[in-house]
Structure formats: structure tokens, C-alpha cells
N, C-alpha and C positions, 0 to 999 in steps of 0.2 A: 086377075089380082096378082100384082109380084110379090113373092114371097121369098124370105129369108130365114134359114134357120141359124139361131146363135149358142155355144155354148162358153163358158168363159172358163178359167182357171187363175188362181190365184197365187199371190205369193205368202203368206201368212193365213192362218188362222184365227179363229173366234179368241178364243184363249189366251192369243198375244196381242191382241188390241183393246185400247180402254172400250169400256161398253161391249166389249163383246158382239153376240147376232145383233145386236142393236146397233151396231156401226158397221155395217159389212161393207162399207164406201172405204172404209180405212184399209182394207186386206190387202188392196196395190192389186192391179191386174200383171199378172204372168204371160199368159198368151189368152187369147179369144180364137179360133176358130167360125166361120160361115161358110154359109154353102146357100147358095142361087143359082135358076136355072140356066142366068149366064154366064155368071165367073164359075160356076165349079168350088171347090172349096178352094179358100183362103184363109192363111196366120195372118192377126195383128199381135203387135206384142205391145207395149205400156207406151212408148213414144207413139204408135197409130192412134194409139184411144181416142183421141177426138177426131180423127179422119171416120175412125170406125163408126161412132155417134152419127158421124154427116154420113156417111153410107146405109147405114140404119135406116134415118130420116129416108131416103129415099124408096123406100120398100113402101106398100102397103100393107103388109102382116109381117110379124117377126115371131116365129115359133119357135118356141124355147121348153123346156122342162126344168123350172122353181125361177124363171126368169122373171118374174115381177117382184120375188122375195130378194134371188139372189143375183142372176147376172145384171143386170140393170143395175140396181145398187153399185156393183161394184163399180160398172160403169159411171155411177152419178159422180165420183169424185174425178173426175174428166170432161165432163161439159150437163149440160141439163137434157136428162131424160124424161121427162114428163110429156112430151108428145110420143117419145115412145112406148108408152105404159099404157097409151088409148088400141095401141094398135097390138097389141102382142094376143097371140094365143100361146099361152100356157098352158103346156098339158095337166101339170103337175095341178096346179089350182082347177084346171076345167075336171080335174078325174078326183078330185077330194072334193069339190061339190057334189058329184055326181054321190060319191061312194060313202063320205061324211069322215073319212082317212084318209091320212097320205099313202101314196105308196111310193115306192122308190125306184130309179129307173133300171135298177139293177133287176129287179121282180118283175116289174112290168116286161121288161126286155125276154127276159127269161121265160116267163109264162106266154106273152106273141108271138114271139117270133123264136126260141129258142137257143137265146144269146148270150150271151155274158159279155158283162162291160172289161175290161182289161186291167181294170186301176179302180184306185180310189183316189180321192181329192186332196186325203191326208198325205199318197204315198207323191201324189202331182207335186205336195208343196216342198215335200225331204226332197225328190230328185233335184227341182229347180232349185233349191236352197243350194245343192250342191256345185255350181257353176260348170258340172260337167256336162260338155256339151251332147255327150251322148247321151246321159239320165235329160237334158232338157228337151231334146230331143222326144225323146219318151212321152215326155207329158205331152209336147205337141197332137205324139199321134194317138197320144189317149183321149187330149180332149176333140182330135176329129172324129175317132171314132164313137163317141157319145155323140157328134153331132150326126153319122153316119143311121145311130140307134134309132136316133129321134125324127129323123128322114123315112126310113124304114117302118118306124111304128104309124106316122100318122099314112104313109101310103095304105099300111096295112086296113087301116082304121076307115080311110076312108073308101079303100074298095072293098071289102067285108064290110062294113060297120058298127064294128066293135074291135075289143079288144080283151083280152085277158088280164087278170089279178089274182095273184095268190091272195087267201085271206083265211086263215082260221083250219089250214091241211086241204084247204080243196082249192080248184079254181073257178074264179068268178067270169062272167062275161057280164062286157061292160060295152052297152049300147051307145057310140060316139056319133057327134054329127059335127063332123071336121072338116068338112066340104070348105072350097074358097068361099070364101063369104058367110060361111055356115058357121058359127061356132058358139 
């Protein structure tokens, strides 16, 4: 099964679009980041968006973390993602069914594997607002390395089979079946 993992980054906020989390099509993509077993990772930035759609399409899994809430969405104001949304494993949604909460990849990250993410999504959209090419720069390699995270977590998951959650001062394990085809 080929697989792709996606994470996106934005250029605006909830806050500064009408509707709010309820339009997350409107945020404008910043950069996206992928990573597959043949390209290695790759940038799109807002003019790829519908190359990246048709590259998507081509995978049979796309695993992502909050990608059926958020990157997708984002992506939907760039061409039609609803074949995408049959095929995604979400971890974010597959580990809040499991758990009946979200957790966040920041936590997750930190309790599996021992990581800390670099950034946050807030500080992605001040550098990019900034037009400097070194702060955009940044967001790049922040949003590869989220995809790096999410690379990482499911390898982990799926040669262990589970994974860690902080939840309430201790840590949880969290029995996963991530496997190709498995989810």
C-alpha cells in the first residue's frame, strides 16, 4: 500500500476569518510538506495546491494528525478533497476514538518518542506573515518536522503497537493497529 504522510501550514488564523474553525478552507495554505517512500520529503507551497490534491490522489493512504478536520479542509479551497477523506488515516481522530479525547501532537510526541515539536502553528503564521525569507524558511522546517514526528510515531506504533498519552499526571499506553491496511 503507498503511503503518504501530509502536514499543512497556514497563512491566517481562526480569528481572522468569517466563521472561524468553521471555514478552515478560508486560512490560505502557506506551505504543506510530504514525505513518501519515493520522493523523500517535499514543499508545496499555495500555487502547487492543486498539483499536491493530484499527487495525494495518487497514494493509497494519506496519514496525517487532525488531517480530516484540518489539513484537508484547508486543502478543500484548491480542488475537491472528498476522495481524499475515504483514504486518510488520522491519527488524531483514530487516538480520540480510541481514548474518547484529543490529544495533541505535541504530548503524544513527547510521551513516544521523547520529542518536542519546534513551533507552534500560531508562531508558523507571525513568521510567514513576516515575508522574511529566513522566518518562512522556519515554518518550512517546522512543518517537515511535524511530518518527520508523525513518520516516527506511526513507525513506532506500528513495530511496538502502541503508543504513549499523557492523561491526568501519568502516562497512558495506547494499543494501535496502524499496520498497512490495518487501521
Amino acid at each position: 500500500m503507498a503511503e503518504i504522510y501530509l502536514d499543512t501550514e497556514t497563512q491566517r488564523v481562526a480569528d481572522e476569518v468569517q466563521g472561524g474553525w468553521d471555514n478552515i478552507r478560508a486560512f490560505g495554505l502557506s506551505v504543506a510538506v510530504t514525505w513518501d517512500a519515493t520522493n523523500g520529503f517535499r514543499e508545496w507551497y499555495e500555487p502547487d495546491a492543486g498539483r499536491l490534491i493530484g499527487e495525494l490522489r495518487a497514494f493509497d493512504r494519506i496519514v496525517t494528525y487532525n488531517g480530516l478536520r484540518f489539513d484537508l479542509a484547508v486543502l478543500s479551497a484548491y480542488g475537491d478533497v472528498r476522495e481524499l477523506e475515504k483514504k486518510s488515516l488520522d491519527l488524531l481522530q483514530d487516538l480520540k476514538r480510541r481514548l474518547g479525547f484529543r490529544v495533541s501532537l505535541q504530548n503524544l510526541a513527547q510521551a513516544t518518542l521523547g520529542k518536542a515539536k519546534t513551533a507552534s502553528g500560531l508562531e508558523a503564521v507571525k513568521w510567514w506573515r513576516s515575508g522574511d525569507p529566513a522566518l518562512r524558511q522556519r515554518v518550512v522546517e517546522y512543518c517537515r518536522m511535524d511530518v518527520e514526528i508523525l513518520r516516527e510515531i506511526v513507525v513506532h506504533g506500528r513495530r511496538e503497537g502502541f503508543v504513549k498519552v499523557p492523561s491526568q499526571g501519568r502516562e497512558l499506553t495506547v494499543y494501535v493497529a496502524w499496520g498497512e491496511g490495518n487501521d
